[in-house]
N, C-alpha and C positions, 0 to 999 in steps of 0.2 A: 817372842821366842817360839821357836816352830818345837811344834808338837812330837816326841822321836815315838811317842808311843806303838806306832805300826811302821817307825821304819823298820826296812831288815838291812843294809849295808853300812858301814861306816861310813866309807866315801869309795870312790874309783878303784884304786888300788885292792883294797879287799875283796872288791867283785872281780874282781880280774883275776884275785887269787885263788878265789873258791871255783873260780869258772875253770881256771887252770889245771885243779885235782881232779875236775869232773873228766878234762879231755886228755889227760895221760896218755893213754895210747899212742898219741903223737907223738911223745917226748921223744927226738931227738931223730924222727920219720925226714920226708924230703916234703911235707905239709906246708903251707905260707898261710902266716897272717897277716890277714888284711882288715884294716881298722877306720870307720866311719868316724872323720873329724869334725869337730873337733871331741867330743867328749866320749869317741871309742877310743881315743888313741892311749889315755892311760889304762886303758880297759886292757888293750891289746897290748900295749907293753908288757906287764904283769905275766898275760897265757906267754908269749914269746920270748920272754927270760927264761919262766920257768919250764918250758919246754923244747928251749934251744932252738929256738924257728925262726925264720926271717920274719921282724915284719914292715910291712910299707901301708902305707893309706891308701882308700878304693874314693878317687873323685867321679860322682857323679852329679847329672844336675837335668832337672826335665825339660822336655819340649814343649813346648808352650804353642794351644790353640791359635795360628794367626790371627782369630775372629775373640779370642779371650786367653790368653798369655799364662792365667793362674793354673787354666785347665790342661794339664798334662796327657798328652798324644803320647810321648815315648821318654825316653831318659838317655845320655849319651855319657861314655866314659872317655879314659886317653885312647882307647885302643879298641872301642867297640861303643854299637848303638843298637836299642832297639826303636821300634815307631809301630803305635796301632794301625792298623788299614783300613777301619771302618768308618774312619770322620771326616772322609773327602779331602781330602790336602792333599796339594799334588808335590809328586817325587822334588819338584823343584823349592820347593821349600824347606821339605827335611833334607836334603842335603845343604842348604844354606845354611839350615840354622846347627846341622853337626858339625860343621864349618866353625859355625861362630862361637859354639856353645865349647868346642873343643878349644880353642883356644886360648880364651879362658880359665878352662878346667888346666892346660901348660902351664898359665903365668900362675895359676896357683900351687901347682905342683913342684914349680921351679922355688917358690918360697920354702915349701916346705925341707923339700929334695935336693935343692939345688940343679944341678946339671948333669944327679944322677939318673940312669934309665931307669922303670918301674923296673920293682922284681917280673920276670917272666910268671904267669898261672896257667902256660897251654900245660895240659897233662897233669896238673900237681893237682894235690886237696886243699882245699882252700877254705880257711877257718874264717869266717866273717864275724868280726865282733862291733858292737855296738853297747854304749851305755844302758841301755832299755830300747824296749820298740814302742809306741806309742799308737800313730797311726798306721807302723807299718809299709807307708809311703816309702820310704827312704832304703828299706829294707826289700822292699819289693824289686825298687827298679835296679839296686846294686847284685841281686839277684839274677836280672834277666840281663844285663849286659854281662855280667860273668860268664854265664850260660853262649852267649854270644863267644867269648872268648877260648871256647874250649876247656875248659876246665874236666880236669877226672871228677872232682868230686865236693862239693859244697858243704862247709858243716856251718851253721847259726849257730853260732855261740852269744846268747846275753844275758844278763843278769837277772832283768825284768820284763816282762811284756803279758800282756793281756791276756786272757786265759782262752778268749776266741782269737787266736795268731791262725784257723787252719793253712787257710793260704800260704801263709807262710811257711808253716809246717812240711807242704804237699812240695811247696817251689826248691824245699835244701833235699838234701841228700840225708844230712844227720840234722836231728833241731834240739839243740840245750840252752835249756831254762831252769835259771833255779828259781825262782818265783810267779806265779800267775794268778795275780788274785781277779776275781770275778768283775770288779769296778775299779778299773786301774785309769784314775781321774791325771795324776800327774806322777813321773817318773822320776821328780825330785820329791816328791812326799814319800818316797822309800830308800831314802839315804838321809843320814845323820849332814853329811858336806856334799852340798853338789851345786859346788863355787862353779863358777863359766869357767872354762879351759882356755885359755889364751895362746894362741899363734905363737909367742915365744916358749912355753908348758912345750908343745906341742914338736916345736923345732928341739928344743934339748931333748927331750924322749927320742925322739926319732935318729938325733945325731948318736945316741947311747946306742943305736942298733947299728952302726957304722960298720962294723968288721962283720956282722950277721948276714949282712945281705947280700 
C-alpha cells in the first residue's frame, strides 16, 4: 500500500481544480488551454470547464542527435519548431527530421482530434498545464515552440514541480505552482490516484470540450 502520508492531491481532477481557483482571472477571457498528454489532459479539463476556455492538447516531441537520437537538439510541434545551433547538424537534417517528426505528431493528433484543426494560439494567452514537472524537459520544449508560434502570452500552470523550476519560471510569462517541495523524487508520490491516463480517458475529455472550441 503506497504511503498517502505526504501526498498533497487526491488525483487529477482535484489538481486541476485547485489550479483552477488560482487562475480566475481567466474566467471567461479569450485565454486557451493547452494540455500536455496524456496525464495534463485531466489536469486541463478541470481549469477549462471551470473557466470557460477552450481546451486542445500541445503535441510535441524532440530532435534527436543524428550521432545519438536520445540527445535532444530541438523539439517540433504541428505548427512550429525550435533546433539548437551549436551541435553541427546541418540545415538538412532538421528539416528532414521536422518533416518526419511532424507527422507523426498529425497521425497522433488526428487520434485525439480527429479532423479537427488545432485551436489557433497566434495572439492569445495560453495556459500550459501539465500534471507535475519533473525534469522539466517536456515543459521546456512546449514552451519554446509556442514562443515560435506567437503567442501574447504564456501562463504554467501545474500542480507540482521541483522547487528549482528557474528556467522554467524565466521561459512563461506567468508561473503557478501549488506545490514545490525541495526533493521532488517522483510526481506520483504526491497524489493519492495517479492511475496512467489512457488514450480513450483522453479522447472522452477532449470530445466534452466539442462545442468549446
Amino acid at each position: 500500500m503506497r504511503n498517502t502520508m505526504n501526498n498533497v492531491f487526491t488525483n487529477r481532477v482535484q489538481a486541476g481544480l485547485l489550479l483552477a481557483e488560482k487562475l480566475g482571472q481567466y474566467k471567461n477571457s479569450k485565454a486557451i488551454v493547452l494540455a500536455i498528454p496524456r496525464g495534463g489532459i485531466p489536469v486541463g479539463f478541470q481549469i477549462a470547464q471551470k473557466l470557460n476556455l477552450p481546451l486542445d492538447v500541445i503535441l510535441t516531441k524532440k530532435i534527436g542527435h543524428p550521432d545519438n537520437r536520445e540527445f535532444a537538439i530541438g523539439s517540433v510541434s504541428l505548427d512550429s519548431f525550435f533546433a539548437e545551433k551549436n551541435f553541427g547538424v546541418s540545415q538538412e537534417y532538421i528539416n528532414n527530421e521536422v518533416k518526419r517528426i511532424r507527422e507523426l505528431l498529425k497521425q497522433k493528433y488526428i487520434l485525439f482530434r480527429g479532423n479537427r484543426n488545432p485551436v489557433s494560439v497566434i495572439d492569445k494567452t495560453v495556459i500550459l498545464v501539465d500534471d507535475g514537472i519533473a525534469t522539466g524537459n517536456t515543459m521546456r520544449a512546449a514552451i519554446k515552440v509556442l514562443r515560435k508560434s506567437k503567442v501574447a502570452k504564456i501562463v504554467v500552470a501545474v500542480p507540482i514541480a521541483p522547487l528549482q523550476s528557474d528556467e522554467i519560471k524565466f521561459a512563461a510569462d506567468e508561473y503557478i505552482c501549488l506545490k514545490s517541495p525541495a526533493n521532488l523524487l517522483s510526481i506520483g508520490n504526491h497524489y493519492d490516484d495517479f492511475s496512467e491516463v489512457s488514450d480513450e480517458e483522453v479522447l472522452n475529455l477532449l470530445n466534452e470540450t466539442t462545442l468549446k472550441t
